[in-house]
Structure formats: C-alpha cells, structure tokens
C-alpha positions in Angstrom: 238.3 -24.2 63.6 234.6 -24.8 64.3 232.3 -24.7 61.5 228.7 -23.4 62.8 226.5 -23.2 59.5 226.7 -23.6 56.1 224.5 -22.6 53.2 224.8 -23.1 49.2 224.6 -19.4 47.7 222.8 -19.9 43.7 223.5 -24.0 44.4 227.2 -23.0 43.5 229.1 -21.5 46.2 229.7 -23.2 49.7 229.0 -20.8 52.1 230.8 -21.9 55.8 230.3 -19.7 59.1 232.8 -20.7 61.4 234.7 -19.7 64.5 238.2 -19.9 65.5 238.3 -20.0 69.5 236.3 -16.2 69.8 236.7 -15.1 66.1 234.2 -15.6 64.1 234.9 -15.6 60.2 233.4 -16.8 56.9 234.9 -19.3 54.2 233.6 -19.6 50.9 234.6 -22.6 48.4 233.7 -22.9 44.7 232.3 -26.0 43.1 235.2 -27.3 42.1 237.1 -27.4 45.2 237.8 -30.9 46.5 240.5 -33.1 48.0 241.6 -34.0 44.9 241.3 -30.2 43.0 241.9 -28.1 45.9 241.5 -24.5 45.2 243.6 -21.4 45.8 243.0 -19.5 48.8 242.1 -15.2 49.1 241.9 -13.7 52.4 239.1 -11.1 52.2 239.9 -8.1 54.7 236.9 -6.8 55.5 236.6 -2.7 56.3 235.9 -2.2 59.9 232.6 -2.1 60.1 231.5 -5.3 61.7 231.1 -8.5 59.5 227.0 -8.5 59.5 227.2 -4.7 58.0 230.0 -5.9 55.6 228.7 -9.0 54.2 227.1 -7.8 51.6 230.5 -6.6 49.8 232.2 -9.4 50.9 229.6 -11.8 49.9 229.9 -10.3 46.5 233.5 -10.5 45.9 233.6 -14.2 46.9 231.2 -15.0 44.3 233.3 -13.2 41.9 236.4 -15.0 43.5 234.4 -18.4 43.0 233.6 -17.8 39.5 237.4 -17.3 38.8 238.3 -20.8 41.1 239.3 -19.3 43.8 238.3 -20.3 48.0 238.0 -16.7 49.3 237.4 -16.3 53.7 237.6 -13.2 56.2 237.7 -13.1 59.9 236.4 -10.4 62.2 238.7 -7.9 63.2 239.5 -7.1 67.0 236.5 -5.2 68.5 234.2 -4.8 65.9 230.9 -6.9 65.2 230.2 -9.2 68.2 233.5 -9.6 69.6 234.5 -8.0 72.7 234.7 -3.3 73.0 238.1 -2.5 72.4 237.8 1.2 74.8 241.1 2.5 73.8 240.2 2.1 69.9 237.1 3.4 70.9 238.6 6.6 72.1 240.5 7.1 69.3 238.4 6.7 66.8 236.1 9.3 69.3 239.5 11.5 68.5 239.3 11.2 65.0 235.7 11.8 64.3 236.3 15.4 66.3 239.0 16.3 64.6 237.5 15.5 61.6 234.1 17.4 62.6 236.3 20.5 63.3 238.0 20.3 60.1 241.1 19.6 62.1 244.1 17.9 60.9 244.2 14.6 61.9 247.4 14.3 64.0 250.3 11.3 63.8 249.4 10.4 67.5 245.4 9.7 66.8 246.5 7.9 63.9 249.2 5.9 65.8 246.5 5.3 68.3 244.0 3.8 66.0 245.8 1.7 63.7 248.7 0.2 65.2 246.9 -1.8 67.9 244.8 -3.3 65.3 247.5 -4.2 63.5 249.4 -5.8 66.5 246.1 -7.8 67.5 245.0 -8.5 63.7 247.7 -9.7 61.8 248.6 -12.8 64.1 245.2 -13.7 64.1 245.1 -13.8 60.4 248.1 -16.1 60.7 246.0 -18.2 62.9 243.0 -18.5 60.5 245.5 -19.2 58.0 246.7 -22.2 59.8 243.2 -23.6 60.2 242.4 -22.7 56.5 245.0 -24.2 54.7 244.6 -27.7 57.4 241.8 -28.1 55.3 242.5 -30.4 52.4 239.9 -28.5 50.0 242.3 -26.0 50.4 245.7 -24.6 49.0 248.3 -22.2 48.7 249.5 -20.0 47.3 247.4 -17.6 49.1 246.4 -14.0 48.5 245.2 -11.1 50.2 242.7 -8.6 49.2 241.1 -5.6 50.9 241.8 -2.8 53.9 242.9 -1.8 56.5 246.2 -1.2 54.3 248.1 -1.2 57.4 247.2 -4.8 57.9 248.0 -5.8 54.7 251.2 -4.3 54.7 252.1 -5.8 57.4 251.2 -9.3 56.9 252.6 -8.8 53.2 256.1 -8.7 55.5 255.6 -11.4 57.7 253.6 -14.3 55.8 255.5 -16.2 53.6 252.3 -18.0 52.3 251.0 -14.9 50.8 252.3 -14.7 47.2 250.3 -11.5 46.2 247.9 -9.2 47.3 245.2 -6.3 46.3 245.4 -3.5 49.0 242.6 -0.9 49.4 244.1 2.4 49.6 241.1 3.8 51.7 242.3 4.4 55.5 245.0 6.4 57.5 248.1 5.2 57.6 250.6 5.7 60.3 254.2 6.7 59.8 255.8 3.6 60.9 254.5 1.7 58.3 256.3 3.7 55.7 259.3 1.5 56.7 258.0 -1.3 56.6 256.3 -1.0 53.3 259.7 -0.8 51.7 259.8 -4.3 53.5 257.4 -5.8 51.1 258.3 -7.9 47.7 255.4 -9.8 46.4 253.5 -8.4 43.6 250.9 -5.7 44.5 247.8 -4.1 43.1 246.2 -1.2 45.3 243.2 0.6 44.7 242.8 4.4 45.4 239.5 6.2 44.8 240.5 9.7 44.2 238.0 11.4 45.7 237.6 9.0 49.1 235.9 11.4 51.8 238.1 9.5 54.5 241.3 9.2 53.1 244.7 11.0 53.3 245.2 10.9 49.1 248.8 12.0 49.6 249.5 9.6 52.1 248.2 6.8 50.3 250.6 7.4 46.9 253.7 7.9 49.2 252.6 4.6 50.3 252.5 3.4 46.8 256.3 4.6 46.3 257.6 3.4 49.6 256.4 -0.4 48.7 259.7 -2.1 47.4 257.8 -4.5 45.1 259.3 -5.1 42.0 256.1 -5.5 39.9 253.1 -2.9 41.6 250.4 -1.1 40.3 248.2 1.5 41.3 244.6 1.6 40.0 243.1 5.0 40.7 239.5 6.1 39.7 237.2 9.0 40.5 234.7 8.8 43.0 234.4 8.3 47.2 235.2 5.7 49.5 232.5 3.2 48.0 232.8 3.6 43.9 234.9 1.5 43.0 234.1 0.3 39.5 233.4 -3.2 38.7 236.2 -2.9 36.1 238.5 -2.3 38.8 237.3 -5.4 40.6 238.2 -6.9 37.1 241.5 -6.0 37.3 241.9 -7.1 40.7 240.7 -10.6 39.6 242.8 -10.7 36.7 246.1 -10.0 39.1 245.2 -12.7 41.2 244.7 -15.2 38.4 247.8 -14.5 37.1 249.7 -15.0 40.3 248.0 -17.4 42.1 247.6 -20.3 39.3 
C-alpha cells in the first residue's frame, strides 16, 4: 500500500489517497485513531460509477462513520474510474441498457454476464486491501462492510472471516447463483431496499433477503428511487454497526 495524498477534511477527519499495486482506494481515520486506540474498520463499497463521480456519497458516509469512531476506506472496482476497460463488462452492460430501453426483460444470461466477473475480480481484491488495511496499526478488526454491489457483499460475507457484520444495498441485479450462496452467509445483516429503485429487480432483492441464513437480519425498506435513501436510514445503519463492531 502506497499512500499518495492526504488531506484533513473540517481539521477532523484524515483523509488518505492511496494505491494498492493498480487499485487506487481511499482511507479515512477519525481523530481518535492511533497506535494505541486503534479504531474499527468499514469497508465502503462504492456503486459502480467510478470513485471521482462517487466521492461525494462516500465522502459523506465516512464522516458520518468518523463521528461514530469508526476508520471507514473503499477501493475502485475492476474497470471503472481510471483503471483499465473491462470490454466484456462493457458489452454487457451495452446488453442491459437495450433491453432495458426496449422495456425488455432483463435475461439470467446478461445478468450472469455482468455481475459475476465482477464479483470473481472484486472480492479478492477487497481481501487484498484488507490485508494492507488492517497492517496498519491505527487500525483494527472487527471489520464491516457497507454498500453495493450486493453480489460482492454477499460473497465476501462467505469468504472473509474478518468481516463481523455488514449493511448491504439492495439496489442491483442479482444473478441466480448467488441465491445459494446467500444461504451461505451468518453474520448479522442490515440491507437497504428503496421501494421504488428505477434499476432494481424489487422481487429479486426480498428473495434475497429470505435466502440469507443469518440468524439476526433486517430489511429497511423506504419509498423512493435508487438515490433517496433517508438519513434516518443511514442512522440505522450506523446504529447496527455500533452495536456489532464495539
């Protein structure tokens, strides 16, 4: 991990740029954190959109994070922002878009097509970043997860043992083999749905909800499309991960 620039966001927040062989990412540390108070660590998801047009959500939920104690960072995900094209995601999200334009269903096989390399190429870079995150000796488990694609989450809610808990944004498709694995996943959950997200399979998202074998999950649905979420609902989320990762 090479850290490339670093800011102090309202003189509280550390604000890190770094990059992690061609990933870039983003760690932000509260105040207190420290060798001797290390803080707890969220992994902030960020949508696929490319970091620079994301940062200003993500920005806003690490100060939120900070307030609360918590070290929050995010990585790019393959082929979006500066990193290298990615021409078979590129063609199916092409796919998507006209099936969607010709008020189309959209079929298992673009879905397949979209997601599931992203999730193959995303999740063991998280587990990378992880590695280099938690090396550092402001930081410290147990670790959470917050944000989209759900696929990625899900997955890396079955194969990380360092994540204790995580907030999953119900608010992308979601292919069929990761019904099974959902049922996979045990640590505590809190997924947001927006009811009325313009992008969303609704269905697909609350037999998502029921496949997860989680003892202790909730769902937190409110009105509205893909970018309403209430702050209250932000709230929530905060509240779960101060009660799980303390």
């Amino acid at each position: 991990m090479h850290f490339t620039a670093e800011q102090r966001l309202d003189e509280a927040v550390l604000e890190r740029e770094f990059t992690l062989g061609e990933i870039p990412g983003i760690l932000w540390t509260p105040p207190s954190a420290s060798a001797s108070t290390p803080a707890p660590l969220i992994l902030l998801s960020p949508p696929p959109l490319g970091l620079p047009k994301s940062y200003p959500r993500l920005v806003a939920r690490a100060r939120h994070s900070a307030a609360e104690g918590f070290a929050t960072a995010t990585i790019e995900l393959p082929g979006q922002g500066d990193r290298p094209r990615w021409p078979a995601a590129e063609q199916a999200l092409a796919d998507l878009r006209r099936a969607v334009e010709a008020g189309e269903p959209v079929s298992d096989e673009i879905i397949d097509a979209l997601i599931l390399p992203l999730v193959e190429k995303a999740v063991p870079e998280w587990q990378t970043a992880l590695d280099a995150l938690l090396s550092l000796p402001e930081l410290r488990g147990p670790v959470g997860y917050s944000g989209g694609v759900i696929s990625i989450g899900t997955r890396l809610a079955v194969v990380e043992p360092r994540i204790s808990a995580a907030v999953l944004f119900a608010g992308s498709f979601v292919p069929r083999a990761m019904f099974e694995e959902a049922r996979q996943v045990t640590i505590p959950l809190h997924v947001l749905l927006q009811w009325d997200d313009e992008g969303n399979d609704r269905q697909a998202a609350l037999d998502l909800f029921d496949a997860f074998g989680s003892k202790e999950k909730t769902l937190h649905a409110n009105m509205g499309g893909h970018t309403g979420v209430p702050q209250f609902a932000g709230d929530a989320a905060a509240q779960f991960f101060t009660r799980h990762l303390r």
